[in-house]
PyMOL CGO cylinders between C-alpha atoms (Angstrom):
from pymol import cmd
from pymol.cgo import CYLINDER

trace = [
    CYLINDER, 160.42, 19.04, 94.74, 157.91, 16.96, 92.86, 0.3, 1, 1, 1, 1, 1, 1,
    CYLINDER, 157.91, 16.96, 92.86, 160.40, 14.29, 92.10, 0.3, 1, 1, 1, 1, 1, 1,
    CYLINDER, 160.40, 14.29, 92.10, 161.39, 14.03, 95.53, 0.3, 1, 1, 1, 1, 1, 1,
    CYLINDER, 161.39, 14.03, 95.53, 157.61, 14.13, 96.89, 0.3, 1, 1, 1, 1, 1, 1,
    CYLINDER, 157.61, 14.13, 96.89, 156.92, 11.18, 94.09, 0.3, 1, 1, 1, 1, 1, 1,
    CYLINDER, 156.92, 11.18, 94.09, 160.03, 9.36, 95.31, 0.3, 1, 1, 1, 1, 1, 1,
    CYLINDER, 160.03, 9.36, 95.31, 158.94, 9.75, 98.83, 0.3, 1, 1, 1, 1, 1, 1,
    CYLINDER, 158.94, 9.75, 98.83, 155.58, 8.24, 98.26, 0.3, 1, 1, 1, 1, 1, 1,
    CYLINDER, 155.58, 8.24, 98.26, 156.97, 5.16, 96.41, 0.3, 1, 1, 1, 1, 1, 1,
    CYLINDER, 156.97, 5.16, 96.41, 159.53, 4.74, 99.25, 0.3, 1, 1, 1, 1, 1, 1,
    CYLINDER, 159.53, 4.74, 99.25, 156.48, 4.44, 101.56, 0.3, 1, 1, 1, 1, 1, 1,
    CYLINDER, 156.48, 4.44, 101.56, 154.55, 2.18, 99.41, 0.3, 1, 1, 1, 1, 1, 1,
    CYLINDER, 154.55, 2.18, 99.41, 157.45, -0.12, 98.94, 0.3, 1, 1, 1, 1, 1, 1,
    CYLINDER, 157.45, -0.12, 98.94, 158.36, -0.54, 102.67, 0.3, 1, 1, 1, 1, 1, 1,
    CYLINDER, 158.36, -0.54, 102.67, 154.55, -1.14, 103.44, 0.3, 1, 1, 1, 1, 1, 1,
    CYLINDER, 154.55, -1.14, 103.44, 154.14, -3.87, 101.04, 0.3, 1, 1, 1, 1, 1, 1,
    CYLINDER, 154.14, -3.87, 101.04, 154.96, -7.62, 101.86, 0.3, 1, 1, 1, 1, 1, 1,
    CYLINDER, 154.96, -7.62, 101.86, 157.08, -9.57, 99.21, 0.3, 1, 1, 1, 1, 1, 1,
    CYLINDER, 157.08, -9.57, 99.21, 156.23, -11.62, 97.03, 0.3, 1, 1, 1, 1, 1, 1,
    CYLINDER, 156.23, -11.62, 97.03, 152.49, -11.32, 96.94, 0.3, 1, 1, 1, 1, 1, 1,
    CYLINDER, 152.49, -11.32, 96.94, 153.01, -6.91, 97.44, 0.3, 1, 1, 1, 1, 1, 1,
    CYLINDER, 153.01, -6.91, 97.44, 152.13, -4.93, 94.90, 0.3, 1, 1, 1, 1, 1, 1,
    CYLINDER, 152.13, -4.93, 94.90, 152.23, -0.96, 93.87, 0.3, 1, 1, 1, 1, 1, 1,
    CYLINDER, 152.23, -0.96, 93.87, 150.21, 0.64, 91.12, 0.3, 1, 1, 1, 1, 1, 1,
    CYLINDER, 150.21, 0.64, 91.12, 150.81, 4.12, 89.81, 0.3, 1, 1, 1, 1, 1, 1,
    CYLINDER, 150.81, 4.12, 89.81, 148.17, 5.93, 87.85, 0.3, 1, 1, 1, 1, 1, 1,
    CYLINDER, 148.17, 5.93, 87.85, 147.92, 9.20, 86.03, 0.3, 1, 1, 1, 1, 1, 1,
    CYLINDER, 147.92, 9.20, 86.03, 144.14, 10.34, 85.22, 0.3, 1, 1, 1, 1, 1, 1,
    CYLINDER, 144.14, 10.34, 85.22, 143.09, 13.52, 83.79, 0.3, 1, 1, 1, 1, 1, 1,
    CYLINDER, 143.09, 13.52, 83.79, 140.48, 14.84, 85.76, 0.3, 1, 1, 1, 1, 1, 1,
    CYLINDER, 140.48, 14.84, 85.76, 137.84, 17.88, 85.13, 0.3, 1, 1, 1, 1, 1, 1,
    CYLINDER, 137.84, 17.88, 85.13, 140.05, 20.26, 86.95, 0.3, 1, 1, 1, 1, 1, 1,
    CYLINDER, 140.05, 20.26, 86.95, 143.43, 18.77, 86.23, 0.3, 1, 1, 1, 1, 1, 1,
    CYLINDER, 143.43, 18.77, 86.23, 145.51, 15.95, 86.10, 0.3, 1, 1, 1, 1, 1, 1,
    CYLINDER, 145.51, 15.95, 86.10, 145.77, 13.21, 89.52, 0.3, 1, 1, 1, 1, 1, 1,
    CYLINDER, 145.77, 13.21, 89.52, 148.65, 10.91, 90.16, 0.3, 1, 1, 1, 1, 1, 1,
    CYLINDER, 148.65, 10.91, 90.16, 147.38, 7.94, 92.80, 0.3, 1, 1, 1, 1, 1, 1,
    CYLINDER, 147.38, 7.94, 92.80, 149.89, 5.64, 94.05, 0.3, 1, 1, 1, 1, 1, 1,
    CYLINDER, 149.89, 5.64, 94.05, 148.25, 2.22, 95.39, 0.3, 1, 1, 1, 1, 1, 1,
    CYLINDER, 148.25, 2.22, 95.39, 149.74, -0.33, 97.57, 0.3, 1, 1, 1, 1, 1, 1,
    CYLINDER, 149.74, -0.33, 97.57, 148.42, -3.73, 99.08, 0.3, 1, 1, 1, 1, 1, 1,
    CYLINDER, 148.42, -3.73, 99.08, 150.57, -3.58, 101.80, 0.3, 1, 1, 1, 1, 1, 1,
    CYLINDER, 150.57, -3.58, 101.80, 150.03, -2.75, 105.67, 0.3, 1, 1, 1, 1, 1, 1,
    CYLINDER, 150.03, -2.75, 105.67, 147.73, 0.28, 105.69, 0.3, 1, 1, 1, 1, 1, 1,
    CYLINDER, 147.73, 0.28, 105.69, 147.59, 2.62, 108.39, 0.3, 1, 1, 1, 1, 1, 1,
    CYLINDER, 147.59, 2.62, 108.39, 145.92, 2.25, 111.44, 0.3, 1, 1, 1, 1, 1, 1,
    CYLINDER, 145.92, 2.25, 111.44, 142.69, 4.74, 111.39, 0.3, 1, 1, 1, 1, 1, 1,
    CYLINDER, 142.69, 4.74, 111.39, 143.77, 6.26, 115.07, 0.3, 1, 1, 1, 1, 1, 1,
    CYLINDER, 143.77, 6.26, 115.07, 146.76, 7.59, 112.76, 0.3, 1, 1, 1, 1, 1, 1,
    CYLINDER, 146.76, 7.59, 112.76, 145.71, 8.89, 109.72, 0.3, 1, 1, 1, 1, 1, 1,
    CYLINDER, 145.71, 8.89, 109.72, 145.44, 12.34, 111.53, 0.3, 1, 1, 1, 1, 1, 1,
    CYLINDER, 145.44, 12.34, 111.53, 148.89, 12.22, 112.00, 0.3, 1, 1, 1, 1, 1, 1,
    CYLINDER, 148.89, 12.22, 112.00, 150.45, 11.36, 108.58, 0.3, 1, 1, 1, 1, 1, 1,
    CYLINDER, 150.45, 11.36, 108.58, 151.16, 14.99, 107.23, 0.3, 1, 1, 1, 1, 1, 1,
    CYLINDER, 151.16, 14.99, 107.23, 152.18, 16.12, 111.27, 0.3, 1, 1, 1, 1, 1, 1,
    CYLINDER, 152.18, 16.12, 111.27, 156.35, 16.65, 111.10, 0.3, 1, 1, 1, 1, 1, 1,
    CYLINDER, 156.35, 16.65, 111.10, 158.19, 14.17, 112.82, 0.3, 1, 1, 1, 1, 1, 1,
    CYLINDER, 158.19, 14.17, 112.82, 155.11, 11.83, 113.14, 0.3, 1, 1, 1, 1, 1, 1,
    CYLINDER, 155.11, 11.83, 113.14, 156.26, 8.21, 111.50, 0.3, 1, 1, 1, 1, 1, 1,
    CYLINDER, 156.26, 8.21, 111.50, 154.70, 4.93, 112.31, 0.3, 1, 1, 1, 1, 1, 1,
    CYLINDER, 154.70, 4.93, 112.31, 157.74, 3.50, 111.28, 0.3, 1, 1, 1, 1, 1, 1,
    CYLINDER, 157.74, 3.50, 111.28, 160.06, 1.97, 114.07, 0.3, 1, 1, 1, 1, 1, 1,
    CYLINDER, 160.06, 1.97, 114.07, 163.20, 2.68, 112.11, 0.3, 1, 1, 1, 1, 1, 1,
    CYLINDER, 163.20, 2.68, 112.11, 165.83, 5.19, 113.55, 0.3, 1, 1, 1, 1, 1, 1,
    CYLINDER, 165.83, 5.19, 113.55, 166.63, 6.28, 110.05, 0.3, 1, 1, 1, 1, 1, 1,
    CYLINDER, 166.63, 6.28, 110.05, 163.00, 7.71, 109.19, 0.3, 1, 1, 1, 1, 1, 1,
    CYLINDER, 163.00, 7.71, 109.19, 162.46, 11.04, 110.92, 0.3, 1, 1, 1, 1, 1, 1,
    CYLINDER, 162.46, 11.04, 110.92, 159.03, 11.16, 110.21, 0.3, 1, 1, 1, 1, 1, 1,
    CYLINDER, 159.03, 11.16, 110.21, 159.51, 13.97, 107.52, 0.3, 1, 1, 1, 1, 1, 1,
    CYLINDER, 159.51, 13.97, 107.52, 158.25, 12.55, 104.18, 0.3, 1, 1, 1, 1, 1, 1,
    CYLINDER, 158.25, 12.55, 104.18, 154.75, 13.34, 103.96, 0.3, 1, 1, 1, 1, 1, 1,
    CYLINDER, 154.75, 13.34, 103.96, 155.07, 16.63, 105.81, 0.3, 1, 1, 1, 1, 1, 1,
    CYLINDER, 155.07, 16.63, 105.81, 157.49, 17.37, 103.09, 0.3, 1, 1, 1, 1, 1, 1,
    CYLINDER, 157.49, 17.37, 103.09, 154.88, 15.73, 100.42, 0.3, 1, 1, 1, 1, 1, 1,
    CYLINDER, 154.88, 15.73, 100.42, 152.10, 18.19, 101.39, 0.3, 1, 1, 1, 1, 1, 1,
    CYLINDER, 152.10, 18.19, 101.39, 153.91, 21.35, 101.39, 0.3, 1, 1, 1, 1, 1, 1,
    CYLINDER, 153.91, 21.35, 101.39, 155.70, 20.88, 97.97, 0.3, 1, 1, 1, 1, 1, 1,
    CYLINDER, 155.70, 20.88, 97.97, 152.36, 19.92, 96.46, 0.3, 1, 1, 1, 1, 1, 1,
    CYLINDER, 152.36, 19.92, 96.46, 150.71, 22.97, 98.28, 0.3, 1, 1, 1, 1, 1, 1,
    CYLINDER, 150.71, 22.97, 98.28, 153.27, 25.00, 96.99, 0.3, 1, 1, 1, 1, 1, 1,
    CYLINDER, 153.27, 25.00, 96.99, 152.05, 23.78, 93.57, 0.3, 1, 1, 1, 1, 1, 1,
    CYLINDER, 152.05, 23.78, 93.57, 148.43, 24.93, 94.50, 0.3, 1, 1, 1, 1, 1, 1,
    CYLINDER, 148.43, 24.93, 94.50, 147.79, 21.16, 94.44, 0.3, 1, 1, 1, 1, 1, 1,
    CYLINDER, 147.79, 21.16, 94.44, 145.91, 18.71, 96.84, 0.3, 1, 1, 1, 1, 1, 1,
    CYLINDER, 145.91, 18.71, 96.84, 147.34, 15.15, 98.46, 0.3, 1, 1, 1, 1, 1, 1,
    CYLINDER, 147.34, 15.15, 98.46, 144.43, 13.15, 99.91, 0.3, 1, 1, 1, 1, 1, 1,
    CYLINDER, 144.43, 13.15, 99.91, 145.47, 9.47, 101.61, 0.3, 1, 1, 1, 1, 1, 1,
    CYLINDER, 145.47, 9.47, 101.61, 143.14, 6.80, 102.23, 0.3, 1, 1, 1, 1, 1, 1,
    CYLINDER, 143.14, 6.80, 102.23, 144.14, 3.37, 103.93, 0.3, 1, 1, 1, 1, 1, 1,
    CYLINDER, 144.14, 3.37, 103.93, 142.83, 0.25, 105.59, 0.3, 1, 1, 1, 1, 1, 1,
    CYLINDER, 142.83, 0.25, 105.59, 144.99, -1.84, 108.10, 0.3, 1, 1, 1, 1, 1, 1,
    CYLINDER, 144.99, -1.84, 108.10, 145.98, -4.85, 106.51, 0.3, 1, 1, 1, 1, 1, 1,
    CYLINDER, 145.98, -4.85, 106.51, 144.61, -3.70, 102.89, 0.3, 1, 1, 1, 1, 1, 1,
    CYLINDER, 144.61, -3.70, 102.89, 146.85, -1.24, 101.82, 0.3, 1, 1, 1, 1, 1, 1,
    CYLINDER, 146.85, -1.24, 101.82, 147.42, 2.39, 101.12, 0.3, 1, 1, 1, 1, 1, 1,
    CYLINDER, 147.42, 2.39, 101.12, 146.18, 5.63, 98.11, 0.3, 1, 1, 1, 1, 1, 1,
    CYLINDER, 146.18, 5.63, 98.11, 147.53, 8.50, 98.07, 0.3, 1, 1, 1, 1, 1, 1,
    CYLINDER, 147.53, 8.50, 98.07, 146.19, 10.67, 95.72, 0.3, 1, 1, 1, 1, 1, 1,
    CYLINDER, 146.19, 10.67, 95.72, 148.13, 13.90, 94.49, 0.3, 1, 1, 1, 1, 1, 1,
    CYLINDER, 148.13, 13.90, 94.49, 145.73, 16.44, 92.06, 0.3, 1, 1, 1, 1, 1, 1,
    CYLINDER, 145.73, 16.44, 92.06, 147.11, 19.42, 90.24, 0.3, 1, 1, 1, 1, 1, 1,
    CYLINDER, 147.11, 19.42, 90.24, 144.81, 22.31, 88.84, 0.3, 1, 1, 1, 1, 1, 1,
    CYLINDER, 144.81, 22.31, 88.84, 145.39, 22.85, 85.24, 0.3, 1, 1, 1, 1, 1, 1,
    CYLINDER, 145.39, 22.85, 85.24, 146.58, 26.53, 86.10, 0.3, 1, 1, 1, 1, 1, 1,
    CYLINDER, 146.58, 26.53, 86.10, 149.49, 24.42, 87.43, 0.3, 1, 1, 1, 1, 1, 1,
    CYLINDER, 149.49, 24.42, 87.43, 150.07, 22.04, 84.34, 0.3, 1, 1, 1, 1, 1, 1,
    CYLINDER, 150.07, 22.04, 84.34, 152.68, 22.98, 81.47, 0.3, 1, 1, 1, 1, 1, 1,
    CYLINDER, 152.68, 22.98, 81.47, 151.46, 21.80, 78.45, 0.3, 1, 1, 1, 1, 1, 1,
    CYLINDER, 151.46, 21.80, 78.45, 154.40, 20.47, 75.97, 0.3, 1, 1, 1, 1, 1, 1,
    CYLINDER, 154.40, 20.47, 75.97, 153.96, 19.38, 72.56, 0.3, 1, 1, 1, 1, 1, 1,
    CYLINDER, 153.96, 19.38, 72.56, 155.72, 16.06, 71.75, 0.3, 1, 1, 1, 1, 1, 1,
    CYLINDER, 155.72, 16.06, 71.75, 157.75, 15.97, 68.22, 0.3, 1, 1, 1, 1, 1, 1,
    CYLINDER, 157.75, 15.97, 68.22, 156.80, 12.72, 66.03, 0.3, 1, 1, 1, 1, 1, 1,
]
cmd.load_cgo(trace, "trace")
């Protein structure tokens, strides 16, 4: 579910950017609590009257019959169901964050072998 919720979020950021001058960063931060994962775009943004609306079901500002307006719905309850938090913060015509945190009750630590 995590994969998918990543994938979903990437999917977003790539159809909101504008080629060649779009761009997506990915950061992972360890955080007091946790860890974060923040996926940045400069692409479209979303209009402020529908950031209420993003997490909704079958919302989409997309004009594409193939999107049902399911991928951040989907995005919040798999990272709910991990106890975790998704915040979003966007500007028309600067781009788009969205910021996934995990608690460290959630994290499995795994040693690496040298």
């Amino acid at each position: 579910m995590l994969a998918e919720t990543i994938n979903n979020i990437l999917n977003n950021a790539i159809e909101a950017i504008i080629v060649p001058k779009g761009q997506i960063l990915v950061q992972l931060f360890k955080i007091k609590n946790g860890i974060s994962i923040e996926v940045s775009d400069n692409g479209i943004g979303i209009p402020k009257q529908e950031m209420k609306r993003i997490m909704e079901p079958f919302f989409s500002t997309k004009k594409n019959i193939k999107n049902h307006g399911l991928g951040l719905s989907f995005c919040y309850k798999a990272i709910r169901a991990h106890d975790g938090e998704i915040l979003v913060h966007s500007k028309k015509g600067k781009g788009t964050s969205v910021i996934i945190q995990f608690p460290k009750s959630r994290i499995n630590p795994t040693k690496l072998n040298a």
